[in-house]
N, C-alpha and C positions, 0 to 999 in steps of 0.2 A: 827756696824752690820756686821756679819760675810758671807761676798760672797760663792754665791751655787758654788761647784766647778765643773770645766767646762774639758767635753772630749776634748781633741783635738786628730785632724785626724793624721796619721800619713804625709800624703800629707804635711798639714799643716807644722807639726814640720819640713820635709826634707828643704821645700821650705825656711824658717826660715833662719835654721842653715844653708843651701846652702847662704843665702845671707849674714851671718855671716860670713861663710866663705871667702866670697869673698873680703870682707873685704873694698870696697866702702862706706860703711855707718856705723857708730860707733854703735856699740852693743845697746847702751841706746838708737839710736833714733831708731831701728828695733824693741828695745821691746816696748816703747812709741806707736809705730804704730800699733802692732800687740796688744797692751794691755797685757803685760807679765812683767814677771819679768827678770833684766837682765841677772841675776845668771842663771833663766833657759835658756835665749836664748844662754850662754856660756856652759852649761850643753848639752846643743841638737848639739854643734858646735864640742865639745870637741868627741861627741858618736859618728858624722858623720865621723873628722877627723882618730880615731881611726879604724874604718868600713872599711871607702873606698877602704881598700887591696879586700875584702872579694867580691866586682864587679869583678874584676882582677881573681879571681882564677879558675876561670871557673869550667866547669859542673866535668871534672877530679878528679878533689879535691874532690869535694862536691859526687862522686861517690864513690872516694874510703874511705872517712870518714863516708860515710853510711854502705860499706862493712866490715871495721872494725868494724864497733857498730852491727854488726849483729853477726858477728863473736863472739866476746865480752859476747852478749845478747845466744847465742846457746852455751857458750862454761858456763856459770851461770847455764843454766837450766839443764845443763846435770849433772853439781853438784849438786842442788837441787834434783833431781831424784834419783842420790846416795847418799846422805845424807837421804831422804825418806826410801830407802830401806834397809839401813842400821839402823837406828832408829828403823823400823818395826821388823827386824832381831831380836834387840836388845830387845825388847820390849816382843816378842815371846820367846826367851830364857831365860827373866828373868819370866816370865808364868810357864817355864817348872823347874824351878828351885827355884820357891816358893818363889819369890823374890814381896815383896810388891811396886808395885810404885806410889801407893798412896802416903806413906810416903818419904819427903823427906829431906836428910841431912842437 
């Protein structure tokens, strides 16, 4: 019989691979205790390990990687806009020049 599959909190998972981490207790008796699989309590350990810079980098980082993706995201829309109005241009002249655009090559 096939087990209902189960949310876990995020709580959960940290506390987990935190104790994985730590490496007191061998991975199979943390997943035996917790009722998991080992593979995943090394999966949640492996995500925490690769993470933990990401505490470290403080609010700076995380300011300025917003400020680029802003930048990024206004510097797209303004192309869209010109790409829009060019299209329309384009659209218009072939009107004025008896050009079908229905039909296409």
């Amino acid at each position: 019989m096939k087990r209902k599959r189960r949310h876990l909190s995020a709580e959960f998972k940290a506390r987990v691979a935190l104790e994985a981490l730590k490496g007191i207790r061998t991975i199979n008796d943390i997943a035996g205790e917790n009722d998991i699989a080992p593979t995943q309590v090394s999966a949640w350990k492996r995500e925490l390990e690769s993470r933990l810079p990401e505490v470290f980098e403080g609010r700076g980082e995380a300011a300025r990687e917003l400020t680029k993706k802003e930048r990024r995201e206004g510097k797209l829309e303004r192309k869209i806009g010109q790409l829009v109005i060019e299209k329309e241009f384009l659209e218009k002249k072939c009107g004025e020049l008896g050009i079908d655009l229905s039909e296409k090559p």
